[in-house]
C-alpha positions as CSV (number, residue, x, y, z in Angstrom):
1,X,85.0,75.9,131.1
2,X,86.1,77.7,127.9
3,X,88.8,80.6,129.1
4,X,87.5,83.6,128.1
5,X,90.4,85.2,126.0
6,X,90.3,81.5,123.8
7,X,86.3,82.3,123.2
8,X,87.3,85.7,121.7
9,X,89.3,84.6,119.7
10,X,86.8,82.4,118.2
11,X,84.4,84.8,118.1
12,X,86.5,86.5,115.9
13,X,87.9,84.1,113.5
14,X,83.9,83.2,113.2
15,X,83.1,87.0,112.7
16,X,86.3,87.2,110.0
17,X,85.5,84.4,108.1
18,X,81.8,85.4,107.7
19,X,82.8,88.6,106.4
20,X,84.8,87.0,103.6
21,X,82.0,84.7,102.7
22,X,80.2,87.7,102.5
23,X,82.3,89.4,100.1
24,X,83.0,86.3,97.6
25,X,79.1,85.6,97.4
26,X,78.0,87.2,94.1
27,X,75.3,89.4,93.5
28,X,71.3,89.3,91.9
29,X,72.7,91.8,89.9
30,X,75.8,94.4,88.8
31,X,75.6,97.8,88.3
32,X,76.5,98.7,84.6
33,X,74.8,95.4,83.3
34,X,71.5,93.5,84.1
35,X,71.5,89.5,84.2
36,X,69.4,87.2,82.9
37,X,69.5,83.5,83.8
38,X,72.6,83.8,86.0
39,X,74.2,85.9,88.7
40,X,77.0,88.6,88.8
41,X,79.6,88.7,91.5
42,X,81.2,92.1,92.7
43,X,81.9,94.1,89.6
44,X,84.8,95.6,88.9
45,X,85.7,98.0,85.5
46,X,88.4,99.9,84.3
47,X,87.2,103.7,82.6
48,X,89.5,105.2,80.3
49,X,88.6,108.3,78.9
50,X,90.9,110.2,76.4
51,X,90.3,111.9,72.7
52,X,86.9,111.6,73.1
53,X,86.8,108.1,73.0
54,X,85.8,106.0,75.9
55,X,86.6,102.2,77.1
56,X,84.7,100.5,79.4
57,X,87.1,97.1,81.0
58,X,84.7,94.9,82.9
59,X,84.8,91.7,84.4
60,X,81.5,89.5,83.3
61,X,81.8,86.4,85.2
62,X,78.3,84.8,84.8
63,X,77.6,82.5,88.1
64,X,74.9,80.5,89.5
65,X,73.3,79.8,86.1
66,X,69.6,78.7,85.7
67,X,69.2,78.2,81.6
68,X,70.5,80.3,79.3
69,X,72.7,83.3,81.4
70,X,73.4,86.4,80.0
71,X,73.8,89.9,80.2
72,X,72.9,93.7,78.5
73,X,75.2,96.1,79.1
74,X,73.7,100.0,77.7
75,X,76.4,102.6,76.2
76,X,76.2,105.6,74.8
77,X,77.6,105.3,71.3
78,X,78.4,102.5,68.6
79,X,80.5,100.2,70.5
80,X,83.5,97.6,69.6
81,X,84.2,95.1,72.1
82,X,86.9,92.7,72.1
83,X,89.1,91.1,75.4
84,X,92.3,92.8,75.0
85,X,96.1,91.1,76.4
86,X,96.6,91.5,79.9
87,X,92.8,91.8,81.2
88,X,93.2,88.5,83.0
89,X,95.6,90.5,85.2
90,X,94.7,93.8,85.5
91,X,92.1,94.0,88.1
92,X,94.6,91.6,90.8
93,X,97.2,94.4,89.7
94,X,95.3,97.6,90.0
95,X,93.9,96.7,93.6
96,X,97.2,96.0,95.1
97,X,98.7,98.8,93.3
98,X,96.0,101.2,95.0
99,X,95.0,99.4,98.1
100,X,95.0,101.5,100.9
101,X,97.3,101.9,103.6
102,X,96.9,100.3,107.2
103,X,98.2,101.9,110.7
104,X,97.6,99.3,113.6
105,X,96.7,101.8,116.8
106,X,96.8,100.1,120.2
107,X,94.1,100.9,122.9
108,X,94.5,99.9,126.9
109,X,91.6,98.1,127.9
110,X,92.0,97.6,132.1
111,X,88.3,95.6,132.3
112,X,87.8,93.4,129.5
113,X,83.6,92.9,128.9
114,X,81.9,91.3,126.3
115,X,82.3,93.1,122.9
116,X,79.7,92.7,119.8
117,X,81.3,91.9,117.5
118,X,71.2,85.9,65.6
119,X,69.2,88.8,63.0
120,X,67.5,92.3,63.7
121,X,64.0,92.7,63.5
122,X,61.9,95.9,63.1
123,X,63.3,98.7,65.3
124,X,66.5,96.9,65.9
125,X,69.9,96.8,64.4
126,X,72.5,94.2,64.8
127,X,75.5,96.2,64.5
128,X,77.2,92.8,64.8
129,X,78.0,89.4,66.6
130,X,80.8,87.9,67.5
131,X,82.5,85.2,69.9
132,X,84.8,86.7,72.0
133,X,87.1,84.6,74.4
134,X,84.2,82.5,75.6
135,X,81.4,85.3,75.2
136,X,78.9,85.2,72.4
137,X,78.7,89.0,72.0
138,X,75.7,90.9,70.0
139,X,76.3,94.9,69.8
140,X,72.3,96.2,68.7
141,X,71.1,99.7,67.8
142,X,67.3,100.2,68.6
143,X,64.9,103.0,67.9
144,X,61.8,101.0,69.6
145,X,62.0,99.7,73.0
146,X,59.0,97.3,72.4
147,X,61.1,95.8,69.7
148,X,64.4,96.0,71.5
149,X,62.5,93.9,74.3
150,X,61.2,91.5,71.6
151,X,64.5,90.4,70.3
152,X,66.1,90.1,73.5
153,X,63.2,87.9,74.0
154,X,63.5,85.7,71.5
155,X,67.4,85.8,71.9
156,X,67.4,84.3,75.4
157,X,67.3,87.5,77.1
158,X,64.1,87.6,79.4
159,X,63.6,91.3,80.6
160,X,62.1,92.0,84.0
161,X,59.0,94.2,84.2
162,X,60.8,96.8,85.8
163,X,63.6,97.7,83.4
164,X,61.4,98.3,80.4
165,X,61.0,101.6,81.3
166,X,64.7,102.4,81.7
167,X,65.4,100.9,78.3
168,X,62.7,103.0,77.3
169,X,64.9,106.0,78.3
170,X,68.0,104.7,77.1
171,X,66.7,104.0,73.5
172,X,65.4,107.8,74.0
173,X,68.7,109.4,74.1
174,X,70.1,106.8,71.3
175,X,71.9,104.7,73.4
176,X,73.2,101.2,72.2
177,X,73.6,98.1,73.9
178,X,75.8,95.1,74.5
179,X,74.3,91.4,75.2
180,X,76.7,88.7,76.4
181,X,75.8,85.5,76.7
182,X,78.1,82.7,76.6
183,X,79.8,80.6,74.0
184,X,78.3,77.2,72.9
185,X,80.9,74.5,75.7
186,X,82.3,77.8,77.3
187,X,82.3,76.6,81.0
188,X,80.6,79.6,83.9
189,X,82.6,81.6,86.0
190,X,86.2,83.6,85.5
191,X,86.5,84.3,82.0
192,X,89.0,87.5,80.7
193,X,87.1,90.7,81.6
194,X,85.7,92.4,78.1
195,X,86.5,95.8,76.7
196,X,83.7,98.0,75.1
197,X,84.9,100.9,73.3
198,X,82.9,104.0,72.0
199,X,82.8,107.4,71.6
200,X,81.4,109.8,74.3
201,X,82.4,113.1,75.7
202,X,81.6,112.6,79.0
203,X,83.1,109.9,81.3
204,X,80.2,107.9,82.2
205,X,79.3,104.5,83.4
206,X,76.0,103.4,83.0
207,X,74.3,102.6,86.5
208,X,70.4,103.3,85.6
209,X,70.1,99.2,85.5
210,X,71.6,99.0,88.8
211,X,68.6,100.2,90.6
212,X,66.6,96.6,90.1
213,X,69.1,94.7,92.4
214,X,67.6,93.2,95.1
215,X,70.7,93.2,97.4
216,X,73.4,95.7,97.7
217,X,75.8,95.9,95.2
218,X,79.9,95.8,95.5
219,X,81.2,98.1,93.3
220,X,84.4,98.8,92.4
221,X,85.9,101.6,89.7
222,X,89.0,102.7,88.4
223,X,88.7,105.9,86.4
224,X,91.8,106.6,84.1
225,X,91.5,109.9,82.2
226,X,93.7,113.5,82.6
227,X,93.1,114.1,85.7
228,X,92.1,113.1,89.2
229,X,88.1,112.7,89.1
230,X,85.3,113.0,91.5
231,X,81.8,111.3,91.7
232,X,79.2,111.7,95.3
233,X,78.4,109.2,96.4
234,X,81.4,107.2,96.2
235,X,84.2,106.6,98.3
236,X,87.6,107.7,97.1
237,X,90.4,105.2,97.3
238,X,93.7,106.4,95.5
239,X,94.4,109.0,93.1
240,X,97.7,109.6,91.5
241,X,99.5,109.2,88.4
242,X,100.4,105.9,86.5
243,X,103.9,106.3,87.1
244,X,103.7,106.2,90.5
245,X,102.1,102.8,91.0
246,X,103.8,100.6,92.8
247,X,104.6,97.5,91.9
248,X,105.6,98.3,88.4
249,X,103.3,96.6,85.9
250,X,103.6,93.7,83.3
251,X,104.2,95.2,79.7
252,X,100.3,94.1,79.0
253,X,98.7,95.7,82.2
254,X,101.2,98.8,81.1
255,X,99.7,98.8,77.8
256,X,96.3,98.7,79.1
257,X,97.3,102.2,81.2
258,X,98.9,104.1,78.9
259,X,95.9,105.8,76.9
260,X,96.2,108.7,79.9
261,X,98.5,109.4,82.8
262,X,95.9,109.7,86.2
263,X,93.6,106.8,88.1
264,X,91.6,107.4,90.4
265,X,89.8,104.5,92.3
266,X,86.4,104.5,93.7
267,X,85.0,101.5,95.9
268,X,81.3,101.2,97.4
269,X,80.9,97.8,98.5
270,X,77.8,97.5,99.7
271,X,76.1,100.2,97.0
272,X,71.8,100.5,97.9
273,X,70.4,99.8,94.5
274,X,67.4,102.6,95.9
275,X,70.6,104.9,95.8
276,X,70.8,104.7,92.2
277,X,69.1,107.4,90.3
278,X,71.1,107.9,87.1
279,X,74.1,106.8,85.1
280,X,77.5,107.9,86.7
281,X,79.2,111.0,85.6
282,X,82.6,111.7,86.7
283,X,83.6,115.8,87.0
284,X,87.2,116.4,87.4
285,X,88.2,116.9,90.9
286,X,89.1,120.6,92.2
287,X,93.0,119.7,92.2
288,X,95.6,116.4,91.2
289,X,96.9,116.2,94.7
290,X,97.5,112.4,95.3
291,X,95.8,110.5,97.7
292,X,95.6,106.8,99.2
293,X,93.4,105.9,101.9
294,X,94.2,105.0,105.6
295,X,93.0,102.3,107.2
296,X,93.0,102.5,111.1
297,X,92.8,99.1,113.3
298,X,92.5,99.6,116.4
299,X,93.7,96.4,118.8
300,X,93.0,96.2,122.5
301,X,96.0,95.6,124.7
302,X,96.5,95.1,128.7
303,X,97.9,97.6,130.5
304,X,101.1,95.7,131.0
305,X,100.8,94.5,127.4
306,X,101.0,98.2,126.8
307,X,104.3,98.5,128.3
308,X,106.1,95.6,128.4
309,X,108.4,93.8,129.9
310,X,110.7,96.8,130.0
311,X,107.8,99.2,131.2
312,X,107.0,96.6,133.9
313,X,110.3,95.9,135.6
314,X,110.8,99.8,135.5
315,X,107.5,100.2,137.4
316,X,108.3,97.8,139.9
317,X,111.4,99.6,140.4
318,X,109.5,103.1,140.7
319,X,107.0,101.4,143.1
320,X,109.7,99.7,145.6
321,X,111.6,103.4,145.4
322,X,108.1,105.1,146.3
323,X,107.2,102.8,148.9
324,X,110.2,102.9,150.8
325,X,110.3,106.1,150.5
326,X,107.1,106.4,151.8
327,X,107.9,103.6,155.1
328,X,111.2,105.8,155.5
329,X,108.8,108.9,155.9
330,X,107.0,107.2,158.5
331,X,109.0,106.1,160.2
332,X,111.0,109.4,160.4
333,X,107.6,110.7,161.6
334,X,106.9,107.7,164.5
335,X,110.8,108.7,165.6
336,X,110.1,112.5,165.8
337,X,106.5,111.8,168.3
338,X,108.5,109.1,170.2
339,X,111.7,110.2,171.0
340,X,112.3,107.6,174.1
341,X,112.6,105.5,171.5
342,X,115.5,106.3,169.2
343,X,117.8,104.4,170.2
């Protein structure tokens, strides 16, 4: 018969190990880009905002691919993109740089039970295409979203019924857009994140496309601007300034941070694509006090695990002390009812 304590242990390496299968399964779709052909695993993006100008660092990691993959990303101005030095590494750094702290708290248990554990047509502009580190990249201007959605067409990019109408809106407020595809041989999977720059006086990140997931979506942000920023809706992980990160960075990811001095970081892994109603736009936050998240994990101990050995052989101490105490008390008491027999 399996001992109990070796089945819960089981239980949870089986419950663990799901959970990370869970987490490195990629989505039907990201958040600031839609896919065609291919899938997109948590996305992750680096916002800097400062002059005016805005950059957009994303990883596009195109994954279980049926034909041709690819993906549109919308901005609000003319964008440049290229895949600056240091990208590779920047997303591995900022998350251990800003992960959050854990406190183990211990909890006596005394009855253990079980526990559940190409070219522009009419309406469209190619502002211009270029390989990039793998990608084939096209930046297009349109001023017709029936013609925007023909030349994705005919470029590979197959639009789903549903986002017409928020390209629609998008080519309404003169938006422009980004399609990634990749390069003739490039092989799927982990290439150098990609770096859209373009001018905007907000800090936004588009998230209108992130409504047609079919699964929740793991989303993960790093806003670099002035200041600390706030968005509802998402969880605040760290905010502080650059200079206090710790580990110090590599001269590239350095580089990459210095266009303004405060991050903030902003997780929501497991985003409901009904949530999303409009594009992202951060506010600064009502102050620049620093913060990092605590993690609490609670582990159930014994009573005499609790203690220890110490505690233990000082209780059995207490308890031989208190019981003859009490037998001397007794006895004391027999002697003072029967006093033909002290002897």
């Amino acid at each position: 018969m399996t001992n109990p304590a070796t089945r819960r242990h089981w239980q949870h390496l089986v419950l663990v190990s799901l959970a990370l299968l869970l987490a490195l399964l990629p989505g039907a779709a990201a958040a600031c880009g839609i896919p065609f052909g291919a899938s997109l695993p948590a996305e992750k993006a680096l916002i800097i905002h400062s002059g005016g100008q805005q950059q957009i660092i994303t990883t596009v990691q195109l994954e279980n691919i049926t034909g041709a993959a690819a993906v549109v990303f919308p901005v609000p101005g003319v964008p440049n993109v290229d895949q600056p030095a240091g990208a590779g590494e920047l997303f591995g750094y900022l998350e251990e740089a800003t992960k959050p702290l854990v406190e183990e708290v211990e909890r006596v248990v005394w009855l253990r039970g079980n526990q559940a554990p190409a070219t522009g047509g009419r309406g469209v502009t190619v502002l211009g295409r270029e390989i990039i580190g793998g990608y084939d990249v096209a930046r297009l201007a349109s001023d017709d979203a029936s013609e925007l959605q023909t030349w994705l067409g005919s470029n590979g990019y197959t639009l789903p019924a549903a986002a017409r109408p928020i390209l629609d809106a998008y080519v309404a407020e003169d938006w422009k857009f980004v399609a990634v595809k990749l390069a003739p041989g490039a092989a799927p999977g982990a290439l150098d994140p990609l770096r859209m720059t373009f001018a905007s006086d907000e800090i936004v990140y588009p998230m209108r496309l992130g409504a047609l997931a079919d699964s929740p979506i793991n989303l993960q942000l790093f806003v670099l601007t002035g200041g600390r920023v706030a968005l509802d809706g998402l969880e605040t992980i760290f905010a502080g300034p650059v200079q206090s990160l710790s580990p110090v960075p590599s001269p590239a990811v350095a580089a990459l941070l210095a266009d303004a001095p405060y991050l903030t970081r902003f997780d929501a892994p497991f985003l409901s694509p009904a949530s999303i109603s409009g594009d992202y736009i951060f506010r600064p936050a009502a102050d620049n006090q620093p913060f990092r998240k605590t993690v609490t994990i609670v582990r159930d101990v014994s009573p005499l695990q609790a203690i220890g050995l110490p505690g233990v052989i000082v209780c059995l101490v207490l308890m031989n002390v208190v019981a003859l105490a009490i037998a001397y008390s007794f006895k004391r008491y027999f002697d003072s009812i029967n006093p033909d027999k002290k002897k």
